[in-house]
MARDO-602875 format. One record per residue: x, y, z of N, C-alpha, C, O in turn. Coordinates in steps of 0.2 Angstrom, whole numbers, padded with zeros to 4 digits, always signed. Layout:
<sites>
XYZXYZXYZXYZ/...
</sites>
This chain:
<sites>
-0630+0090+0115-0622+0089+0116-0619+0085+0111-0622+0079+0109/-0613+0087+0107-0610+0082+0102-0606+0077+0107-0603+0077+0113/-0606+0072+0104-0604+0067+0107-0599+0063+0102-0596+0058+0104/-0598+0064+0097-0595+0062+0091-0586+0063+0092-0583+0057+0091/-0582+0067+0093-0578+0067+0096-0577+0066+0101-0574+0071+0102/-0578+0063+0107-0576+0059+0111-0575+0052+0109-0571+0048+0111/-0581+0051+0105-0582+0043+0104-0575+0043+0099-0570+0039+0100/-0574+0047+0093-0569+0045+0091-0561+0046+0094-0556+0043+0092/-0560+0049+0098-0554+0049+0103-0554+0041+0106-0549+0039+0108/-0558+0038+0107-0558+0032+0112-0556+0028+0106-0552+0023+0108/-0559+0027+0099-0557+0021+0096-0552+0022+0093-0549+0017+0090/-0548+0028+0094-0541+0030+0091-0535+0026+0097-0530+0023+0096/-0539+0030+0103-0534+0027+0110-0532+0020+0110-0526+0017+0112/-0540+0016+0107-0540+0010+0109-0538+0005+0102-0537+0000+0104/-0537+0007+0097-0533+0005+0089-0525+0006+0094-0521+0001+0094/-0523+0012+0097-0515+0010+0097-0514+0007+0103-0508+0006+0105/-0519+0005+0107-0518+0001+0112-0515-0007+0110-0511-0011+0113/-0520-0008+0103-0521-0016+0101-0513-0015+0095-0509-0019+0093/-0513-0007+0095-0504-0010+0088-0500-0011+0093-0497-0017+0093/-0499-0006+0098-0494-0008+0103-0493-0016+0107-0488-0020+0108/-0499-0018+0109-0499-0025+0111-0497-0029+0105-0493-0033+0107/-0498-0030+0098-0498-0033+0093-0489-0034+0095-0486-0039+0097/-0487-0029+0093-0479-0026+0092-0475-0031+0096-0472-0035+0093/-0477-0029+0105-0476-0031+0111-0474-0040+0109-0469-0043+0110/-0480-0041+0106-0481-0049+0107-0476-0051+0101-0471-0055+0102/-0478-0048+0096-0470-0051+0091-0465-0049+0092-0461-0050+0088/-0463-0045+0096-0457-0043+0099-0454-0049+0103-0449-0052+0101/-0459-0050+0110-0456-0053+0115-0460-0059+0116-0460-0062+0121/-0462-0061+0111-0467-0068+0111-0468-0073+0106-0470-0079+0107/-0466-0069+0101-0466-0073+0094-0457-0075+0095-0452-0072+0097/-0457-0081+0092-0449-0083+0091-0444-0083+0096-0438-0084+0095/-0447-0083+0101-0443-0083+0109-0440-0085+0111-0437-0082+0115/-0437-0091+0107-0431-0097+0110-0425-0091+0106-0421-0087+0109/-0426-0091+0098-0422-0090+0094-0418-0083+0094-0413-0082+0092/-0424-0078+0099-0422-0073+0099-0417-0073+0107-0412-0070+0109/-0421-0077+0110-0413-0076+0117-0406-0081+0115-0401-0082+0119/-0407-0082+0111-0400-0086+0108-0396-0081+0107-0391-0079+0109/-0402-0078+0101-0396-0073+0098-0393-0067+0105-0387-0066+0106/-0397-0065+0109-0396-0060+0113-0389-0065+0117-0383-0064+0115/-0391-0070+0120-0384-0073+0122-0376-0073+0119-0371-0072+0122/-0379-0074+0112-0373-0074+0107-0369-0066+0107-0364-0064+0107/-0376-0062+0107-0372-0055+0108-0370-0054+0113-0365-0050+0113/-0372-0056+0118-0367-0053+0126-0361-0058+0126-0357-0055+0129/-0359-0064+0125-0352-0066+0125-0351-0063+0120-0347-0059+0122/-0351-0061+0113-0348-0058+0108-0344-0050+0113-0338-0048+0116/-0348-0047+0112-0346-0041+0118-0342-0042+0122-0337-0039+0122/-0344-0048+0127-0337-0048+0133-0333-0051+0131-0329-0052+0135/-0330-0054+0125-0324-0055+0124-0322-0050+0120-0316-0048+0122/-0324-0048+0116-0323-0040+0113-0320-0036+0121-0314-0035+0121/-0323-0035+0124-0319-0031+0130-0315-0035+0133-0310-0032+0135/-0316-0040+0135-0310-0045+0138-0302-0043+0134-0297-0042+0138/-0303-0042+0126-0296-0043+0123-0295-0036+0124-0290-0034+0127/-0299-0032+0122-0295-0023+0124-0295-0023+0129-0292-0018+0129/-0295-0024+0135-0293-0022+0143-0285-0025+0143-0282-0031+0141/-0282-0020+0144-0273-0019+0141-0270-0025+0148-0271-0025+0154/-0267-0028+0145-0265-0033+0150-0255-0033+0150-0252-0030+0145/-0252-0035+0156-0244-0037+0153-0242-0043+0152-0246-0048+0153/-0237-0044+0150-0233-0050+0148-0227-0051+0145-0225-0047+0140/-0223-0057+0149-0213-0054+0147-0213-0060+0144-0216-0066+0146/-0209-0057+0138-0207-0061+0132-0200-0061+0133-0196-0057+0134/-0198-0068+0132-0190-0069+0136-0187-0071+0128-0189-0072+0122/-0180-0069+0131-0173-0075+0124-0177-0069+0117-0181-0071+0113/-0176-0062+0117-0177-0060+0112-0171-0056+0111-0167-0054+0116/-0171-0056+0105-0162-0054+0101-0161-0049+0102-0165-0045+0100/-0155-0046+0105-0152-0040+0107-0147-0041+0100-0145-0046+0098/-0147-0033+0097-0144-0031+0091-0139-0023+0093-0139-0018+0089/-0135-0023+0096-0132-0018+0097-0126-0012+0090-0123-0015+0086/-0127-0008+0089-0127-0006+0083-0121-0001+0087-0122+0002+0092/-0115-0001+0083-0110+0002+0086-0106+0009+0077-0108+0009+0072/-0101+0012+0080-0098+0017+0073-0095+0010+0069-0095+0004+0070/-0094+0014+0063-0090+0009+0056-0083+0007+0061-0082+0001+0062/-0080+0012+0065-0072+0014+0065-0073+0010+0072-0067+0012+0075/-0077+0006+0076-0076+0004+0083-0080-0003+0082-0085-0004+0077/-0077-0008+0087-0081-0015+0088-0082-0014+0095-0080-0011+0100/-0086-0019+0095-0085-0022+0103-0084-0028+0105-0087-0033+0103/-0079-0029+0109-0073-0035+0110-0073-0038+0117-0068-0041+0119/-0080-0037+0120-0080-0039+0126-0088-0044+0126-0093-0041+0123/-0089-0050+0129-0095-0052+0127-0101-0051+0131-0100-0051+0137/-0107-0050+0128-0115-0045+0129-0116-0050+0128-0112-0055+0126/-0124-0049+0132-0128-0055+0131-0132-0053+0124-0133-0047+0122/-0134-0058+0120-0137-0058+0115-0145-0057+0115-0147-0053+0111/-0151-0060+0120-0155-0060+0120-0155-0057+0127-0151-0058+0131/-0161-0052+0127-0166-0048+0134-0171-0051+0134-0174-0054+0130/-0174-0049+0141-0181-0051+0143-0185-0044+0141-0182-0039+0141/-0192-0043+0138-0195-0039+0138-0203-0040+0143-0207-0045+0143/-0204-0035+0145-0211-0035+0148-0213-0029+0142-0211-0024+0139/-0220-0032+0142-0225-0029+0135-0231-0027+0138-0235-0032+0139/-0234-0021+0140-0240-0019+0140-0245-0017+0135-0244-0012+0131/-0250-0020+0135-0255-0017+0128-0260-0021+0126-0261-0024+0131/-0264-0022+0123-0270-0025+0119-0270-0033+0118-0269-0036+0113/-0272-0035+0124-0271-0045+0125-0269-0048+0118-0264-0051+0116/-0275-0045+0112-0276-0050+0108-0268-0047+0103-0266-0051+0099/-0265-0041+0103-0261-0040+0099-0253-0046+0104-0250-0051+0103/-0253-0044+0107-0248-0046+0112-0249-0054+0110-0244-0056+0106/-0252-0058+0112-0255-0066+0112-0252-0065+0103-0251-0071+0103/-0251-0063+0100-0248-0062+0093-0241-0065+0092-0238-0070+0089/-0238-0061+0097-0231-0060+0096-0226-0064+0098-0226-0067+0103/-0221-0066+0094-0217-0072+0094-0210-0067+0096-0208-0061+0094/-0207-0071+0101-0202-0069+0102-0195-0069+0098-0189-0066+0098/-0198-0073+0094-0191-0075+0089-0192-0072+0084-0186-0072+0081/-0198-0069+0079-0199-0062+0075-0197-0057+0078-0196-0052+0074/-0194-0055+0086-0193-0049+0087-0185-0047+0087-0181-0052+0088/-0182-0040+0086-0178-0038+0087-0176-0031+0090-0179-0026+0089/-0171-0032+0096-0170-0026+0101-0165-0022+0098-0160-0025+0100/-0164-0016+0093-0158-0011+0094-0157-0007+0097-0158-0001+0095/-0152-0009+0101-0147-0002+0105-0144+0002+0102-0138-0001+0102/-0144+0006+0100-0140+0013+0095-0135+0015+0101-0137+0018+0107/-0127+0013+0099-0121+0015+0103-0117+0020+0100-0112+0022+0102/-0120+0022+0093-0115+0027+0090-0113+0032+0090-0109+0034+0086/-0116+0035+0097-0113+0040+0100-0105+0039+0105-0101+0044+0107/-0104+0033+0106-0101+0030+0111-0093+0034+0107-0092+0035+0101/-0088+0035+0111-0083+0031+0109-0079+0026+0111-0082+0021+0113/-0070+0024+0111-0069+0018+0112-0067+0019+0119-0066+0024+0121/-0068+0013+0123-0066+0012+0132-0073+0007+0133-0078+0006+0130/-0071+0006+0138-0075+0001+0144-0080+0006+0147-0078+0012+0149/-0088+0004+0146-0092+0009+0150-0098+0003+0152-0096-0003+0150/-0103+0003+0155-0110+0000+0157-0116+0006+0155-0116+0012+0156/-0120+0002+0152-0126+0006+0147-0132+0003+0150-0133-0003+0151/-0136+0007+0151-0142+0007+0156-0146+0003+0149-0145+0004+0144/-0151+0000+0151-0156-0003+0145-0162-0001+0148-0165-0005+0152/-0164+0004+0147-0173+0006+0145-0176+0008+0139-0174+0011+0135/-0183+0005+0139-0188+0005+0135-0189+0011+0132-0194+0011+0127/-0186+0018+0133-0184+0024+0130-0177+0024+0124-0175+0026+0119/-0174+0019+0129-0166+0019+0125-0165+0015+0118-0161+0015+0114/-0171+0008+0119-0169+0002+0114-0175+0005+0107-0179+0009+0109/-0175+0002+0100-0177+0002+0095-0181-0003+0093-0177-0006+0089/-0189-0007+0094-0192-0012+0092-0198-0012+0090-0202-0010+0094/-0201-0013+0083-0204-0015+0082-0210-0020+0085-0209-0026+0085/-0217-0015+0087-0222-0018+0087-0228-0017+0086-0228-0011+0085/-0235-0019+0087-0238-0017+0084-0240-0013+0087-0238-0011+0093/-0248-0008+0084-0250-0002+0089-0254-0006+0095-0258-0011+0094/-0252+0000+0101-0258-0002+0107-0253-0007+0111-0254-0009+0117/-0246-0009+0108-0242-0012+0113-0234-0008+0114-0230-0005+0111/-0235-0009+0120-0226-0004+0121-0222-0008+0128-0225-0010+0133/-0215-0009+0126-0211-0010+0131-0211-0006+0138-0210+0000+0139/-0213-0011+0143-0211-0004+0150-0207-0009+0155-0208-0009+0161/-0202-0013+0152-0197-0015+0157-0191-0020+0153-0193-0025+0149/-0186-0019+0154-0181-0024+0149-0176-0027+0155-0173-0025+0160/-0175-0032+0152-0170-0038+0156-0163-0039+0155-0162-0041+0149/-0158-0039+0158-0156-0037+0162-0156-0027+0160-0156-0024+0155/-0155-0025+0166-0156-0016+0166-0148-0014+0164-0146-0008+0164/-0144-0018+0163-0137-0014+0162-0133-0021+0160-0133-0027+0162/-0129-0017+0155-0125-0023+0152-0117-0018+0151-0117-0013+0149/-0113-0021+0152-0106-0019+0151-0103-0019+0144-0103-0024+0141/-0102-0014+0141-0098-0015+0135-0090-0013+0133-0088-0007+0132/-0088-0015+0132-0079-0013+0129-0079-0013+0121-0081-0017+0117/-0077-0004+0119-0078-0003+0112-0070-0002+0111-0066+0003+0113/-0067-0007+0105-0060-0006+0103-0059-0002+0095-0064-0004+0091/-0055+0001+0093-0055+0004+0089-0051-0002+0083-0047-0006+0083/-0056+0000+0076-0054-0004+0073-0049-0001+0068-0049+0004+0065/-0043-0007+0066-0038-0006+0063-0037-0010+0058-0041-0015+0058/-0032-0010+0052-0032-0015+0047-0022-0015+0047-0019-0010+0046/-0021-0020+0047-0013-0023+0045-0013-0029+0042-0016-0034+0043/-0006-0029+0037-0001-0034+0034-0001-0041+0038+0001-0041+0044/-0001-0044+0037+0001-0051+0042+0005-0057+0036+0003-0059+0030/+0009-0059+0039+0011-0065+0033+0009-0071+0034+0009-0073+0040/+0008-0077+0028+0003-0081+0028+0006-0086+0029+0011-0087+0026/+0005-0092+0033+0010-0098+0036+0007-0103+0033+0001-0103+0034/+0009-0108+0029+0009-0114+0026+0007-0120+0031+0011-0121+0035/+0001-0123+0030-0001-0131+0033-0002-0134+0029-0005-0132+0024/+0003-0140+0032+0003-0147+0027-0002-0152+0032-0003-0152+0038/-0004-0156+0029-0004-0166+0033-0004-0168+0028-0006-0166+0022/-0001-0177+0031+0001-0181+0028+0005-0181+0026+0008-0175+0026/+0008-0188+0024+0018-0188+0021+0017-0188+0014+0012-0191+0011/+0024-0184+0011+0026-0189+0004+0028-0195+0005+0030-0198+0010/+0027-0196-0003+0029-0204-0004+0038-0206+0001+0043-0203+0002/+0036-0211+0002+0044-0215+0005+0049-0212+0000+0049-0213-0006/+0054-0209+0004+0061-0206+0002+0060-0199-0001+0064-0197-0005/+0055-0196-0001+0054-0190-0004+0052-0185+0001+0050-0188+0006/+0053-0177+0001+0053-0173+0007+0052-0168+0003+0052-0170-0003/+0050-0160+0006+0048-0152+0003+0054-0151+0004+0057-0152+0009/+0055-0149-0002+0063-0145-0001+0060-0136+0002+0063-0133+0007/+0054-0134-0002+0053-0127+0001+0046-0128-0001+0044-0133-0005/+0041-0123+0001+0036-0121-0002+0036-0111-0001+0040-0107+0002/+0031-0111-0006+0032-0102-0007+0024-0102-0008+0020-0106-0011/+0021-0095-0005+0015-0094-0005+0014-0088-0009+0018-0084-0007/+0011-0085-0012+0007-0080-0015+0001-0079-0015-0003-0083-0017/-0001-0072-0012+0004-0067-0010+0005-0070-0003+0002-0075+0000/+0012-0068+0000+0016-0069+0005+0012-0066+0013+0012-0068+0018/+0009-0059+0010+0005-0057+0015-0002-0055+0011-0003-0053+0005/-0006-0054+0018-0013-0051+0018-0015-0047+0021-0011-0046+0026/-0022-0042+0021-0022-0038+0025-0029-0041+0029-0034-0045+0027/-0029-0038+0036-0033-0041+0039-0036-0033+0044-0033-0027+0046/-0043-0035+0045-0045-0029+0049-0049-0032+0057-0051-0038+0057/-0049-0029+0061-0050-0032+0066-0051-0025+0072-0049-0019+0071/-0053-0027+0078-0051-0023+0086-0043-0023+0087-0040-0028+0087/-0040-0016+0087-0033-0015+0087-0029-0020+0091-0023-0020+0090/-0034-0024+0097-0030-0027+0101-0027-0034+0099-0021-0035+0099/-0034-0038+0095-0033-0042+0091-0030-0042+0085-0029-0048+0083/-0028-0038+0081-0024-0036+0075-0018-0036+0078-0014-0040+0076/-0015-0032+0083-0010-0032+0083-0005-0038+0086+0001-0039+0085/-0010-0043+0090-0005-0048+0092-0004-0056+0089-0003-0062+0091/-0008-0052+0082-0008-0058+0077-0001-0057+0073+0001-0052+0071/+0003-0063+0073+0009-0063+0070+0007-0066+0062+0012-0065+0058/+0003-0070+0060+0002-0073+0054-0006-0076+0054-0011-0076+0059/-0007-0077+0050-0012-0081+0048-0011-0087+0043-0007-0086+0038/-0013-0094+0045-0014-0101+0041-0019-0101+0035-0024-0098+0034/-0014-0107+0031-0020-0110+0027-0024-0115+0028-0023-0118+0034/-0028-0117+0023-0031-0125+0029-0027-0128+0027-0025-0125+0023/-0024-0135+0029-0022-0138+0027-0022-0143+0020-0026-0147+0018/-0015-0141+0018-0015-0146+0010-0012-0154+0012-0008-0155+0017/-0014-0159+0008-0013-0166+0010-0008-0165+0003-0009-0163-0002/-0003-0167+0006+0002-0172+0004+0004-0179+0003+0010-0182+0002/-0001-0182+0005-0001-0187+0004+0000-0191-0002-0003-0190-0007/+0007-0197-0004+0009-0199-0010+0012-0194-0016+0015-0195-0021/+0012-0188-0013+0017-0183-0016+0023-0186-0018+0025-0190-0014/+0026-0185-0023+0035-0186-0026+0038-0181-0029+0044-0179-0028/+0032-0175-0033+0035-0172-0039+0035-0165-0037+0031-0163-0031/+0038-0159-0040+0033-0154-0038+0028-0153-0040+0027-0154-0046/+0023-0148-0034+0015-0148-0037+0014-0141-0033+0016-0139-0028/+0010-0138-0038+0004-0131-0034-0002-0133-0032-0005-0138-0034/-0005-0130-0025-0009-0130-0023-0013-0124-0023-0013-0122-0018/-0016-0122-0027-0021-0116-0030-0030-0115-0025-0033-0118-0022/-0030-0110-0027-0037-0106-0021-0036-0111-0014-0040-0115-0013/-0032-0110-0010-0033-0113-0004-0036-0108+0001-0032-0103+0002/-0040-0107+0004-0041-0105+0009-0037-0102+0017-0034-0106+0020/-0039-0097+0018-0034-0097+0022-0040-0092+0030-0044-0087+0030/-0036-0096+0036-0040-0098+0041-0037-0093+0046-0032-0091+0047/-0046-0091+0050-0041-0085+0055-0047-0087+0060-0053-0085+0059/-0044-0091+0067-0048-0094+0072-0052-0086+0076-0056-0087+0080/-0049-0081+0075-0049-0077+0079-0060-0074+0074-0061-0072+0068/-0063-0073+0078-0069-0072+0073-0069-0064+0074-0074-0061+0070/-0067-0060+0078-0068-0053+0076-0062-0051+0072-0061-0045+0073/-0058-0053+0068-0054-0054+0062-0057-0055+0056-0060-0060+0055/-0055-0051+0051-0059-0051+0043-0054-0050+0039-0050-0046+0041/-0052-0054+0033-0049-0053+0027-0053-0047+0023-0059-0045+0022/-0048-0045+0021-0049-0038+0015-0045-0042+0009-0039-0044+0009/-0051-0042+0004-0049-0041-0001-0048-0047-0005-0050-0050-0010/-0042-0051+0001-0039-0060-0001-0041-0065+0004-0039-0065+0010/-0046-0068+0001-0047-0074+0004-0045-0079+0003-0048-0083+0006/-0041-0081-0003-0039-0087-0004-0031-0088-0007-0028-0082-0009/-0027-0092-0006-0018-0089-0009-0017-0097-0015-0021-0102-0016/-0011-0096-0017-0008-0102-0020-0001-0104-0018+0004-0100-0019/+0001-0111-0016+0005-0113-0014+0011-0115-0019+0009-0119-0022/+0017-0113-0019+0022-0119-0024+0025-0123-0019+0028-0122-0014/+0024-0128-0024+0029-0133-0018+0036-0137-0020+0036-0140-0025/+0039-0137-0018+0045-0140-0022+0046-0148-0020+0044-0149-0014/+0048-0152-0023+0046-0158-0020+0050-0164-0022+0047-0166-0027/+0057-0168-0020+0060-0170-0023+0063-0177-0019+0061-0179-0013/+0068-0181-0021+0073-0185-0015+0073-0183-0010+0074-0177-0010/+0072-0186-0005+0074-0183+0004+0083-0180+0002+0085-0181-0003/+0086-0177+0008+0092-0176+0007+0095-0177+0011+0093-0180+0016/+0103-0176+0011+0107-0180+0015+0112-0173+0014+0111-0168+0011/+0117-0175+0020+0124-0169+0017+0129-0172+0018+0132-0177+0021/+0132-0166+0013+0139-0173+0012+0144-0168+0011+0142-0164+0007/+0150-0168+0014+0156-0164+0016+0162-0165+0008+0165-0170+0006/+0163-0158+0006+0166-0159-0001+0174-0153+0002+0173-0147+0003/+0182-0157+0001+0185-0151+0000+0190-0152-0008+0192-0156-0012/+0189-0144-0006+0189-0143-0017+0197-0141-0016+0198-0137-0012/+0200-0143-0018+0207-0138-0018+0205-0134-0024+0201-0136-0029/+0209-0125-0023+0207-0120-0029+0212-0117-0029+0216-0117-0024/+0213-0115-0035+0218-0110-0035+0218-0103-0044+0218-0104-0050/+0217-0099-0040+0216-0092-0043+0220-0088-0046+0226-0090-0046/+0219-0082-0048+0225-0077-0052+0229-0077-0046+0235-0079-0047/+0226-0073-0039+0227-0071-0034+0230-0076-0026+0233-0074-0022/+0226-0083-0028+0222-0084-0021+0224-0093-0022+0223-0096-0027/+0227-0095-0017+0227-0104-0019+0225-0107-0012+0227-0103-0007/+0221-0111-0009+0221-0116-0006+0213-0121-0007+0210-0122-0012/+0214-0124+0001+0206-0129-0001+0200-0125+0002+0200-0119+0005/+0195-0128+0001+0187-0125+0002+0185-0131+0005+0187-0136+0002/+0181-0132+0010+0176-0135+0014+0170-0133+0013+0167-0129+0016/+0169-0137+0009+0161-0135+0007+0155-0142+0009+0156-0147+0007/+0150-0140+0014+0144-0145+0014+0138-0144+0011+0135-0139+0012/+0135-0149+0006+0133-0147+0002+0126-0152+0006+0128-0156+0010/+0117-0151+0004+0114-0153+0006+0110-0154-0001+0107-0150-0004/+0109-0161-0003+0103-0163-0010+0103-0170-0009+0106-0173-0004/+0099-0174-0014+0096-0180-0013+0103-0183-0013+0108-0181-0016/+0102-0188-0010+0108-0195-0010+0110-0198-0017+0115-0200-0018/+0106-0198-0021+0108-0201-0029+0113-0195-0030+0119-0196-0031/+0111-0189-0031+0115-0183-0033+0122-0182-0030+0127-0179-0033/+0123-0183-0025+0130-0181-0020+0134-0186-0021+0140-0186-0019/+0129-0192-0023+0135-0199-0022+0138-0199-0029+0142-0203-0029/+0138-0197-0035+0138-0194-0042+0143-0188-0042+0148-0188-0046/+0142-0185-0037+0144-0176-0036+0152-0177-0035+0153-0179-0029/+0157-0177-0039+0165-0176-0038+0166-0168-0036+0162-0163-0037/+0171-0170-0035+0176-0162-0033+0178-0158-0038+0178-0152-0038/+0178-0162-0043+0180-0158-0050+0174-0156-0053+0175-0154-0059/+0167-0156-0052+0161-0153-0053+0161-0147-0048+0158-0142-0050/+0164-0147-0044+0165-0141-0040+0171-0134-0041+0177-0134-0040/+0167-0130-0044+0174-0124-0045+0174-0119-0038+0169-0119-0035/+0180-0116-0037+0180-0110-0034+0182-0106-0039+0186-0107-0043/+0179-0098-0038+0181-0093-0042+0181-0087-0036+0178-0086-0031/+0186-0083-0040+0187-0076-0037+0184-0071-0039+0187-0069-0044/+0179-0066-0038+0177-0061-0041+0183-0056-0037+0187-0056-0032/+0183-0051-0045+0187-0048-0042+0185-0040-0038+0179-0038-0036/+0191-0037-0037+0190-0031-0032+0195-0027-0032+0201-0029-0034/+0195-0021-0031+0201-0015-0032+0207-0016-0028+0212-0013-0030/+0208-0021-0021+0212-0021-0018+0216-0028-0021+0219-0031-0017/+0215-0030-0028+0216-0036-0029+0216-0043-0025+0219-0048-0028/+0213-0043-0020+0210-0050-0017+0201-0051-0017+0198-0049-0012/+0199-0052-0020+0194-0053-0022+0189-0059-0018+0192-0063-0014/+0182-0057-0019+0177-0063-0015+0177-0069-0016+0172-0069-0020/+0179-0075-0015+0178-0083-0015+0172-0086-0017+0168-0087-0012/+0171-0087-0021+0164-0091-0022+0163-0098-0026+0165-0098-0032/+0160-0102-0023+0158-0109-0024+0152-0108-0028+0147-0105-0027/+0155-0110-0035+0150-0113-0043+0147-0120-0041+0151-0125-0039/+0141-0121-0043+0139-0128-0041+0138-0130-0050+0138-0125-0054/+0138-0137-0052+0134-0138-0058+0128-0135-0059+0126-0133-0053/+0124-0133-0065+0119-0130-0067+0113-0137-0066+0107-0136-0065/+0117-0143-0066+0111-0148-0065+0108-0150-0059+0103-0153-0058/+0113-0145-0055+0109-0148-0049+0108-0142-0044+0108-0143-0038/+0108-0137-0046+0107-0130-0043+0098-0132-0041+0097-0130-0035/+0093-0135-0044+0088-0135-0043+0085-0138-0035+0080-0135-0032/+0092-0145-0034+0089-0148-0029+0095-0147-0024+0093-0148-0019/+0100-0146-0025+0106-0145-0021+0109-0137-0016+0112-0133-0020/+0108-0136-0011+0114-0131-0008+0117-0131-0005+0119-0135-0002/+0120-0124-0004+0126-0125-0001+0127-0124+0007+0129-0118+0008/+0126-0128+0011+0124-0126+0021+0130-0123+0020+0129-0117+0022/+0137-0123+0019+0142-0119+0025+0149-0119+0018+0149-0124+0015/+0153-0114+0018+0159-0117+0015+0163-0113+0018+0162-0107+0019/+0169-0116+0020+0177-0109+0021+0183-0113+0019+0185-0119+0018/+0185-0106+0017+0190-0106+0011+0197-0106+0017+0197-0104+0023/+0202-0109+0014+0208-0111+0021+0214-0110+0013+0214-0114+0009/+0218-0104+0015+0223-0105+0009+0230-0106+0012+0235-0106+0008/
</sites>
């Protein structure tokens, strides 16, 4: 009987009994410490890797509300500026996110003008974040809003001063250019603006006259906008304080003879200088032969001098 195959099946069995043990032992016996370390290091790596994808919530408060309304409508009633959001999604994106990088848009441009209440859902607003997170609840759920139509008008511009001029000196007038502006605003607020200011010009130590150039010009109302001008220039005139001093002229005409009571209004050096015989009355004439009365002043003092009141008594 051969016996030669069996004997070599035994040393073949018995060769992979000793590789496999060999294996075994430097698998699980050689370097032992160093290998359950790593094995450690790989199971917290793993459970935090699943810890951060297991989708978690969290409300991010005081985040900017951005309401987005037509060119042709405002809104003139006060919203709150910041919502609450609740955020569902991916821990480690979320733990990301600053509140103050974010921004909420509500799209109202379908709206038109009037008073309505607007539901706030996570369907209805526009924000930016990353993937794997999404809005599923917003703060407060309803906000009131009032949309006015917007309008542009003419307004004229009113003069501020502070400070006095020098002792004995006063504005005779000032003049602004342009005299008006156009201003755009909610029709409610445009309309019940009667003027708009400048800031104020100092006068202080003034005598002469003087311009006040690019002044700006102020409108406390902030859903109000300048078109176009934003700045004006002032003339000022600026002379002796004034007094009035009662002049009667006697006249006599082609047509027409008696006296005139004239009060005239300019600085005190001037009037106390100023005679009657500097003062003319003339007639213009007219097809019925009595013609209009009129008080000629000197040419020297047309500048600073006028005339409050005159009647003529023939």
């Amino acid at each position: 009987m051969d016996f030669s195959f069996g004997k070599e099946h035994l040393i073949e069995k018995e060769q992979r009994k000793i590789f496999i043990n060999y294996w075994l032992r430097r698998i699980f016996l050689e370097d032992w410490l160093m290998k359950l370390v790593a094995l450690v290091i790989t199971l917290a790596l793993w459970l935090g890797v699943a810890g951060l994808q297991k989708p978690i919530t969290r409300q991010l408060n005081n985040v900017s509300l951005n309401p987005i309304v037509s060119k042709n409508l405002e809104i003139t009633n006060s919203i709150v500026e910041e919502v609450d959001l609740e955020i569902t999604g991916d821990k480690r994106r979320i733990d990301q996110l600053n509140p103050r990088d974010l921004v909420v848009s509500l799209d109202l441009t379908d709206l038109q003008e009037g008073e309505r209440t607007i539901q706030l859902t996570p369907q209805g607003i526009n924000i930016e974040l990353p993937n794997g997170t999404s809005v599923t609840r917003i703060l407060p759920e309803k906000i009131a809003v009032k949309l006015e139509k917007v309008v542009e008008r003419e307004v004229p511009v009113s003069v501020e001063t502070e400070g006095s001029l020098e002792d004995g000196f006063e504005v005779y007038s000032s003049t602004v250019t342009p005299q008006k502006v156009r201003v755009r605003g909610p029709e409610s607020s445009v309309e019940s603006l009667n003027f708009v200011s400048t800031e104020k010009i100092p006068l202080k130590d003034k005598k002469n006259t003087f311009t006040a150039q690019q002044i700006p010009i102020n409108i406390s109302n902030p859903k109000i906008t300048l078109i176009n001008t934003a700045t004006v220039t002032v003339n000022f005139k600026v002379g002796e304080r004034r007094s009035e001093r009662l002049f009667v002229v006697p006249y006599e005409t082609e047509n027409r003879k008696g006296n005139a009571s004239v009060l005239l209004l300019g600085p005190r050096s001037i009037l106390e200088n100023l005679t009657i015989d500097d003062l003319r009355v003339i007639e213009e004439g007219s097809q019925d032969g009595r013609g209009k009365l009129r008080i000629l002043l000197p040419d020297d003092v047309l500048f600073t001098t006028e005339i409050k009141s005159v009647k003529f008594r023939e």
